[in-house]
C-alpha positions in Angstrom: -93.1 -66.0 8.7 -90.8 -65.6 6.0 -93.0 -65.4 2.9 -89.6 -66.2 0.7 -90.0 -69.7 2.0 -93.6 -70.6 1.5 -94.8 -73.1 -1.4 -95.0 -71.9 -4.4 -97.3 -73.0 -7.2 -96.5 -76.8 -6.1 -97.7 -76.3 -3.1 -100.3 -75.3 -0.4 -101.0 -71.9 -2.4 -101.0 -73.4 -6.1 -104.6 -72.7 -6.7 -106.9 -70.1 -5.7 -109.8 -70.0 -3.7 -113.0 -68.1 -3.5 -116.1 -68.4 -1.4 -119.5 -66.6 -1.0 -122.9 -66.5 1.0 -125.1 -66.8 -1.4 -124.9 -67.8 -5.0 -127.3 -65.6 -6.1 -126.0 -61.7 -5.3 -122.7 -63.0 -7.1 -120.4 -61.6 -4.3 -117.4 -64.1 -4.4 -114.6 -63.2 -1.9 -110.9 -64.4 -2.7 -109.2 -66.6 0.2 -106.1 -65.4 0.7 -103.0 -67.9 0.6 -102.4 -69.9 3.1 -99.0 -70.1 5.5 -97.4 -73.0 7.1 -98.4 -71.5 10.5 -102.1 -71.1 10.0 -102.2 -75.2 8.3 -100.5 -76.5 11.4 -102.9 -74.5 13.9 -105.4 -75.4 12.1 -105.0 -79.1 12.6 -104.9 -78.7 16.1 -108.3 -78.0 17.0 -111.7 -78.2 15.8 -114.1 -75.4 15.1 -117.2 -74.9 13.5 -117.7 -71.7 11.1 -119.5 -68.9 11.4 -120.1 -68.0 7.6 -118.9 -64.6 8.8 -115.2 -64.4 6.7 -114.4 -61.2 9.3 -114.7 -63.5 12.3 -112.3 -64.0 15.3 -111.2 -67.4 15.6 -111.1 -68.3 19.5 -109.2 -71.4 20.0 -106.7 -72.9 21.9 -103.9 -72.8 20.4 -104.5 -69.3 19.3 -104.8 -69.3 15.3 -103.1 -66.6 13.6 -106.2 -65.5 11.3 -109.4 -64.5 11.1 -112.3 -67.3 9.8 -111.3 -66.1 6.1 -107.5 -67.9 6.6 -108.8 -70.7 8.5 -111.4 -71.7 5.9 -107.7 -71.4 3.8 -105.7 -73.7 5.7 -109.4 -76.4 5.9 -109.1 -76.4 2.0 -105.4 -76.8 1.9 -105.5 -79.9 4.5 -108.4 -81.5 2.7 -106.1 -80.7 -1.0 -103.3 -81.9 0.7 -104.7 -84.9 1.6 -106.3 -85.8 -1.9 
């Protein structure tokens, strides 16, 4: 995917994300931005998470990620749809 072409701040990846285990050991992790690919997949199929950001995602269609840009594209579906 051609990264040239992807939304810029109006779009999908105009805010940032971060997400975390637990609260209290103040680990946050940064989402990384999310591609047009990965928001379409991800409207295909339903899956629960893991909490594990490192995780496979097995699905059918395959999704082009691991949990960490799936969790992404969730946020930007749910953003996009506010």
């Amino acid at each position: 995917i051609d990264e040239t072409k992807q939304e810029g701040k109006a779009g999908a990846n105009k805010y940032a994300y971060w997400a975390t285990q637990c609260v209290e050991e103040g680990k946050w992790v940064k989402l990384p931005n999310v591609t047009m690919e990965q928001v379409v997949k991800a409207r295909l199929f339903r899956r629960l998470l893991t909490g594990n950001l490192d995780a496979s995602v097995p699905s059918y269609p395959p999704f082009p990620g691991s949990e960490r840009h799936l969790l992404r594209a969730q946020i930007a579906c749910i953003a996009g749809a506010t």
